[in-house]
C-alpha positions in Angstrom: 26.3 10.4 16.9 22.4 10.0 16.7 20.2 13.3 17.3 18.0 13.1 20.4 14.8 15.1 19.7 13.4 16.4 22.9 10.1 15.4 24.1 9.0 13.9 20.5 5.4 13.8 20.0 3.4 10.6 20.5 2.3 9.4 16.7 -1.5 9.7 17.5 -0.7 13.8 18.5 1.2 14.1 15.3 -1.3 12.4 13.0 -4.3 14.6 14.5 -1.8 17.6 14.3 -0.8 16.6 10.6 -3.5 15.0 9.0 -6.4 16.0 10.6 -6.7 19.2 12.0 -5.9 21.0 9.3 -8.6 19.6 6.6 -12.4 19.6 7.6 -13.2 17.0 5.8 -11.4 14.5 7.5 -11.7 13.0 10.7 -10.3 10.0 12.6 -13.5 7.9 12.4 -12.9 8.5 8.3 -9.1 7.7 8.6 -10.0 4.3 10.9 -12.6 3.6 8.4 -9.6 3.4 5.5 -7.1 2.0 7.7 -9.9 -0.6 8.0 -9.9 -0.9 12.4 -12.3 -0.6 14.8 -12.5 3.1 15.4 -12.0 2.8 18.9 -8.8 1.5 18.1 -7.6 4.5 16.4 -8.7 6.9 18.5 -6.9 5.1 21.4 -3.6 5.6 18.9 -4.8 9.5 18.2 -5.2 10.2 22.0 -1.9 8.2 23.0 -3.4 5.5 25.0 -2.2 2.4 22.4 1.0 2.6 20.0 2.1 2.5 16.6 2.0 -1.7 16.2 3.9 -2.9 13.0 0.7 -3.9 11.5 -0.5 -0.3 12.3 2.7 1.3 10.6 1.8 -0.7 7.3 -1.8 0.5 7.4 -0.7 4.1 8.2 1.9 4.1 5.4 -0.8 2.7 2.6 -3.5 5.5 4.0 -1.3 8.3 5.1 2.0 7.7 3.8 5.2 7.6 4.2 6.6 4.0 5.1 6.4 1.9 7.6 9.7 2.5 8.8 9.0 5.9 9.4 6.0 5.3 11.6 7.9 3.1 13.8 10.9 5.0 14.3 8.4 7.9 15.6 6.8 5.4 18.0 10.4 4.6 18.5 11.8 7.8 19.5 9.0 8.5 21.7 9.2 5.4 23.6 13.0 5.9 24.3 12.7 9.8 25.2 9.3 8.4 27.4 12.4 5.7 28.9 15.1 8.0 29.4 13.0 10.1 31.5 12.1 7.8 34.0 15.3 5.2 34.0 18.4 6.7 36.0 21.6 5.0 34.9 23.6 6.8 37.4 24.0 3.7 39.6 24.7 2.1 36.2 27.9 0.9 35.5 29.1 0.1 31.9 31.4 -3.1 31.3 34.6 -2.4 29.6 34.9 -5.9 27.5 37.9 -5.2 26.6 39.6 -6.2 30.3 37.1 -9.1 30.5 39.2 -12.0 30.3 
């Protein structure tokens, strides 16, 4: 049984929440200038318009931390919460394979 967190944070809210709110002295154009994008591009990721790409997870783990894995498992769960509420599997039925012949 997996744990469903509900309504999981997209990974731009948690990295301004995390890693840059709490210090003055950083900002996202100083974490897109070590992550070495455009910017742009990672303010699109801090105000949840673009995701966390695998190349983005391995620039986030060498500049922020933790690994790669992590970073897209957060982008991950969000996506599948973001799925689950719009996607009704009511009419859904589920094939039992083992009475297929």
């Amino acid at each position: 049984m997996t744990l469903q967190q509900h309504n999981p944070p997209h990974p731009g809210a948690l990295i301004q929440r995390t890693y840059i709110e709490p210090f003055n002295e950083v900002t996202g154009n100083k974490v897109a200038d070590r992550l070495g994008v455009a910017r742009s591009t990672f303010n699109r990721l801090l105000n949840g318009v673009s995701d966390v790409s695998p190349e983005m997870a391995v620039r986030l783990s060498g500049v922020l931390g933790g690994s790669a894995e992590s970073w897209l498992m957060l982008q991950d769960s969000y996506d599948l919460w973001k799925a689950r509420q719009s996607i009704d599997v009511k009419n859904l039925e589920l094939i039992d394979f083992n009475k297929v012949a």
